[in-house]
N, C-alpha and C positions, 0 to 999 in steps of 0.2 A: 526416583521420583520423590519431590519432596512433598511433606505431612504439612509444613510450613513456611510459610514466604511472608516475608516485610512482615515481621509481629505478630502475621495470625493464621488460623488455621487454613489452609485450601481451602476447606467445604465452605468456611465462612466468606473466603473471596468469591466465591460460588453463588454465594447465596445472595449477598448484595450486590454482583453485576448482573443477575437472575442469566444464570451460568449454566444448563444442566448438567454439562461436565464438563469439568476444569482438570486438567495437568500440567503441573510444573516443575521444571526440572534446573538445578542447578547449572548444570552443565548437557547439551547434548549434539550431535549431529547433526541435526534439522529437525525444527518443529516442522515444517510441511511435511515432513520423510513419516516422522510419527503420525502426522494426523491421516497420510495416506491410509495407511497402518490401520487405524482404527475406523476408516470407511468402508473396509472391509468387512466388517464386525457387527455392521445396523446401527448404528450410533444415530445420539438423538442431534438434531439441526443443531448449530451456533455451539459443539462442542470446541472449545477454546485448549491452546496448548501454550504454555508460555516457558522460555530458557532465559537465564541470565547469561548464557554463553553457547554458541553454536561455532562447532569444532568444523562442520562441513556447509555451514551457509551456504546458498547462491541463491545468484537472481536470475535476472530474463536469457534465456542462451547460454546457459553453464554458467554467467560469469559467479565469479566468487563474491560474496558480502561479506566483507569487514565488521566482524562481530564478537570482539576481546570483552572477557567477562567484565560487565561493569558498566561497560560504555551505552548503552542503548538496549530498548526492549524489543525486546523477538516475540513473534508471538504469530499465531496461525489459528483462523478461522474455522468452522465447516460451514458451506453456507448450500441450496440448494441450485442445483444447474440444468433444472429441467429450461427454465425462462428466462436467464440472462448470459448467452455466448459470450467468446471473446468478439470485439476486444472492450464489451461496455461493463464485463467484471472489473478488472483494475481502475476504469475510469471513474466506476460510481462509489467502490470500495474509496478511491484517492480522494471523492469528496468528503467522503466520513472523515477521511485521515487529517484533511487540511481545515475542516469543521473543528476537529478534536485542539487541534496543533494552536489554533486561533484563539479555541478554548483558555489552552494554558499558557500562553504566552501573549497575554491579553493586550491590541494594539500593535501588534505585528500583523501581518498580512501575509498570505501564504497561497501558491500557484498551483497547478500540474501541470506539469511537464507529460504530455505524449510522449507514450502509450501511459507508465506508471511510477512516478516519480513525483514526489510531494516538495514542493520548493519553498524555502522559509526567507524571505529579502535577499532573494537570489539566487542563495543557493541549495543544495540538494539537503533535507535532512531527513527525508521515509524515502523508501522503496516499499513495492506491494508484488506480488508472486504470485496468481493464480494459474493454476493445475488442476485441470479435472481427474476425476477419480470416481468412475460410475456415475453415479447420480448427484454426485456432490462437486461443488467446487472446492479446492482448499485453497484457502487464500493466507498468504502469507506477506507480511507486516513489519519493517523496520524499522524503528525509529531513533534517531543518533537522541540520545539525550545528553552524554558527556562527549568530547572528544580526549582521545585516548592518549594516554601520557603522553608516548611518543609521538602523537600528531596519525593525522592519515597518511595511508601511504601512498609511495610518489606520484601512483596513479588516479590518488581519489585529489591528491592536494589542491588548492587555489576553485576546486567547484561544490567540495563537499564543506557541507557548518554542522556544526549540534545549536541545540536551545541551550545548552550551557555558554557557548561560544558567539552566538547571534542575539542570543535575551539577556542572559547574565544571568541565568534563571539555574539552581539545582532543585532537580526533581525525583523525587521516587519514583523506581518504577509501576509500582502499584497506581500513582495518582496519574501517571500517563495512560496504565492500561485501562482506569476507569473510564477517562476521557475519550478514548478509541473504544470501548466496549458502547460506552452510552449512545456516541454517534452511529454505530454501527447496526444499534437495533434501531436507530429511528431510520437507515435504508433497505434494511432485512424486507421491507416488507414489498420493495423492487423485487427480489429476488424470490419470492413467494408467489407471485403475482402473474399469471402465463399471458394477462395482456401486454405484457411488456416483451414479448419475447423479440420483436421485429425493431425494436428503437426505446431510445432511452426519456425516459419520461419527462415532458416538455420542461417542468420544473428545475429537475437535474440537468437538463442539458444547457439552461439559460444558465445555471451556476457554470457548469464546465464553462458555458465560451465566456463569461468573467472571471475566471482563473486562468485562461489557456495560458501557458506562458511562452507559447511559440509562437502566438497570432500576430504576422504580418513581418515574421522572422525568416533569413535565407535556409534552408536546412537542404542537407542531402541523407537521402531517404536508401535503405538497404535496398528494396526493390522497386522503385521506381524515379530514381536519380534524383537529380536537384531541382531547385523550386521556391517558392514562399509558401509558407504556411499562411494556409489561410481560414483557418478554424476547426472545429470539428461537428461534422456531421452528426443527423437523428442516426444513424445508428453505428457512433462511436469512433470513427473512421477518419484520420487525419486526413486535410484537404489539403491538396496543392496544387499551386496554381506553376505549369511550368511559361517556359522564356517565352512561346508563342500564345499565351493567354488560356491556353485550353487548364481545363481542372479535373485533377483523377481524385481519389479517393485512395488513402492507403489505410490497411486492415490490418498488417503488420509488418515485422522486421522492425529494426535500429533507427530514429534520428539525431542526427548530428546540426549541430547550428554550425553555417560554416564562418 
């Protein structure tokens, strides 16, 4: 664990993103692994974990995240989970993220992709991860800021971008994790909040269906086949509309654009 990041001390990143506990680590396994870790232990709300390199990333379903030291900040949440189930944590988390993303990368315009996936002029540049853990969600947060010497790999190629790559932008990771911290406490307070446990707040959810970036796109869906996307539901839930006009609701599994 490191004493210091980007010039200053931890306590001090701590104390200007009003942080109660901050750890960061040069190199590690999973920031969600660690922060599980310490949900065990009574930790206080909005304890933050951040790596410059994660040896065992993944994302939704095992897959693996591409996470070479350097390239993108990693970084994992705690947030409370008595009042916001899946699947309206990644969606409301993905509006902080693409609030953040729009932040620094001023006059870009940025999507979500159903269920959790932050899209920058098309393409993919955050993933988001939440996992409960008792009473807490831990949310976990990608964000491509460089792409990696040797490019992505063959399977992220031609869908994945960084803000290095699509803005022309280099950033520290510290002013990225400001911009994701700052967005993050202005929706904490969703997530605080038990009237919201049944649906996503009219607010938030008029942003989602102005970001969806599936709506009115063909997709086939892991558990309930093919269709159009047709927006997303009060409470968080991909619509589709299949071939004979009927409309279900998917809550989860994979979409694919076909």
């Amino acid at each position: 664990m490191l004493k210091e990041w980007q010039g200053r001390p931890v306590s001090e990143w701590a104390e200007i993103w009003s942080v109660p506990s901050l750890e960061i680590y040069r190199s590690i396994s999973s920031t969600n692994d660690r922060l599980i870790d310490l949900a065990k232990t009574g930790p206080a709300s909005f304890t933050v974990v951040i790596a410059d390199e994660q040896t065992g990333g993944r994302g939704r379903t095992g897959k693996k995240w591409y996470s070479p030291d350097g390239a993108g900040l990693l970084m994992s949440v705690l947030l409370p989970a008595s009042s916001v189930p899946k699947p309206f944590a990644p969606l409301i988390v993905g509006v902080a993220v693409a609030r953040a993303i729009e932040v620094l990368a001023d006059g870009f315009s940025t999507q979500i992709k159903w269920p959790n996936d932050v899209l920058l002029e098309g393409d993919k540049v955050a993933g988001i991860l939440c996992e409960l853990a008792g009473e807490w969600i831990v949310t976990g947060i990608g964000v491509n800021i460089r792409t990696p010497v040797d490019g992505f790999p063959p399977e992220f190629a031609g869908r994945t971008s960084s803000l290095q790559e699509t803005c022309q932008l280099t950033l520290a990771p510290s002013y990225v994790a400001e911009a994701l911290i700052s967005e993050l406490h202005e929706i904490k307070p969703v997530f605080d909040d038990p009237s919201y446990l049944n649906q996503v707040p009219p607010e938030l959810h008029q942003e989602l269906s102005s970001r969806d970036a599936l709506l009115g796109s063909e997709v086939t869906t892991e558990h309930e086949g093919d269709g159009v996307a047709r927006g997303i539901d009060e409470k968080g839930a991909l619509i589709l509309e299949r071939e004979d006009s009927s409309r279900v609701p998917v809550s989860s599994g994979s979409v694919i654009l076909i």
